[in-house]
C-alpha positions as CSV (number, residue, x, y, z in Angstrom):
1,X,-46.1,66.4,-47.7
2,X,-42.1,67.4,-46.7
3,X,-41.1,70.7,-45.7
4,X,-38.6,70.5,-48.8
5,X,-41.1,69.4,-51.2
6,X,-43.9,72.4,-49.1
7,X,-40.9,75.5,-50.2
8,X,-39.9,74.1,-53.5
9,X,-43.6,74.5,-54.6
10,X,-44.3,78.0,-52.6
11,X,-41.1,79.0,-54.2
12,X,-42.4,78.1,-57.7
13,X,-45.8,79.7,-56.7
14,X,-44.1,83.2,-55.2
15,X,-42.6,83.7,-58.9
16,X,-45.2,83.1,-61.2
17,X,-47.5,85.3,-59.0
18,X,-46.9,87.1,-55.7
19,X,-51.0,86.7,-54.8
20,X,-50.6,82.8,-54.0
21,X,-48.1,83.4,-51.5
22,X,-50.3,84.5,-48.3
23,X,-52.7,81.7,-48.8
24,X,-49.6,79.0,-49.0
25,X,-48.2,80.5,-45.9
26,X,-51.9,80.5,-44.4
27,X,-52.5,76.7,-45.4
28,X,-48.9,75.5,-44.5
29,X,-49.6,77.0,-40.8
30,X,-52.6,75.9,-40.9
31,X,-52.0,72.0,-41.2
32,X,-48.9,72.6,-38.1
33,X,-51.9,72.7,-35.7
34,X,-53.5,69.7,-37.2
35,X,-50.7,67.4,-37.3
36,X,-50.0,69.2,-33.7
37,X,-53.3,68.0,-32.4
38,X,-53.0,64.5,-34.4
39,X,-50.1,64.0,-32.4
40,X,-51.3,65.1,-29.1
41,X,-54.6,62.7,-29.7
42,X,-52.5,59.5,-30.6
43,X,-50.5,60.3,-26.9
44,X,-53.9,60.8,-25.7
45,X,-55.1,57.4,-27.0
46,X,-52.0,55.3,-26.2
47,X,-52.3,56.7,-22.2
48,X,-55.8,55.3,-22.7
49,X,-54.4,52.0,-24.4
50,X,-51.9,51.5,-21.4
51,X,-54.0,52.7,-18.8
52,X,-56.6,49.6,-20.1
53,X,-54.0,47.1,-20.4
54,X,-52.4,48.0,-16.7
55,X,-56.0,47.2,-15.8
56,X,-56.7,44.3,-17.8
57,X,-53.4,42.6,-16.7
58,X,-53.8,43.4,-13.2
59,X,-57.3,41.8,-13.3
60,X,-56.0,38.6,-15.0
61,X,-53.4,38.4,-12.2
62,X,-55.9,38.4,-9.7
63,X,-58.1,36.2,-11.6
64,X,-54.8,34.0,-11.7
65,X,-54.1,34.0,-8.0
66,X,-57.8,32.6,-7.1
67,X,-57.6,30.2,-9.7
68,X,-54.1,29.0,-7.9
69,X,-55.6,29.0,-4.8
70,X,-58.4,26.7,-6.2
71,X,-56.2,23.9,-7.9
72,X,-53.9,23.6,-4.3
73,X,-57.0,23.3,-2.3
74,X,-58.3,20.8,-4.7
75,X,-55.1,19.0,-5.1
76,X,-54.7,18.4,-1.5
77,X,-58.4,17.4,-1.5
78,X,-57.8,14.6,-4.5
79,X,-54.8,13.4,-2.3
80,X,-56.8,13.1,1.2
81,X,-59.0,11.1,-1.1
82,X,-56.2,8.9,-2.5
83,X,-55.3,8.2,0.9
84,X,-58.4,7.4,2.0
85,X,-59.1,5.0,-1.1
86,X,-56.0,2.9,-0.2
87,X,-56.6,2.5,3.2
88,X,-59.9,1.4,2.5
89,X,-58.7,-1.2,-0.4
90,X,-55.8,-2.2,2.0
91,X,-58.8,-2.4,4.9
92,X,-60.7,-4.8,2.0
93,X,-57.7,-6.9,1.2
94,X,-57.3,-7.9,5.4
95,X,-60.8,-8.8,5.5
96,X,-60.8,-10.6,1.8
97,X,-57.3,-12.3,3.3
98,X,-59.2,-13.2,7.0
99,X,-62.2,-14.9,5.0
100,X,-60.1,-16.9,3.2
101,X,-58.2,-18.0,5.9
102,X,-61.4,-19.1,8.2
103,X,-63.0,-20.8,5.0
104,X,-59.9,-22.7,4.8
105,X,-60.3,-23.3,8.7
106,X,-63.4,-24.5,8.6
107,X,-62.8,-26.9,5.6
């Protein structure tokens, strides 16, 4: 509820009887420490939120970094074996171009 809206009613309250008036004061204090403590919970809870995302990220960066690691080792790997590959079909084609030349020789 507003403040405004809080006094127009006490003030309403307060003339039509002068009994009311502790017990307004009493529950509009009374809420202060409520709304006081809400407050302070939903700071508490967002330190918690950020603390757990500082966490999570840093653990995804890591995570990240290894992964990294991982695809250069394996990419250097899968271009040894490139390498390898074509000087074993270049290897193939010397032999494959030698037979054909002593078949031819021996014809």
């Amino acid at each position: 509820m507003k403040a405004a809206t809080c006094r127009t009613k006490m003030k309403m309250t307060m003339k039509m009887t002068k009994i009311t008036f502790p017990y307004l004061c009493w529950a509009s204090t009374r809420r202060r420490p409520s709304a006081l403590e809400d407050l302070e919970e939903k700071v508490r809870s967002s330190r918690r939120h950020r603390r757990n995302s500082l966490h999570h990220t840093q653990m995804l960066e890591s995570q990240m970094k290894t992964v990294k690691g991982e695809l250069e080792g394996t990419l250097d790997h899968l271009q040894e074996l490139r390498d390898v590959l074509r000087r074993s079909q270049q290897k193939a084609e010397e032999r494959k171009a030698a037979m054909e030349k002593m078949a031819a020789g021996l014809m």
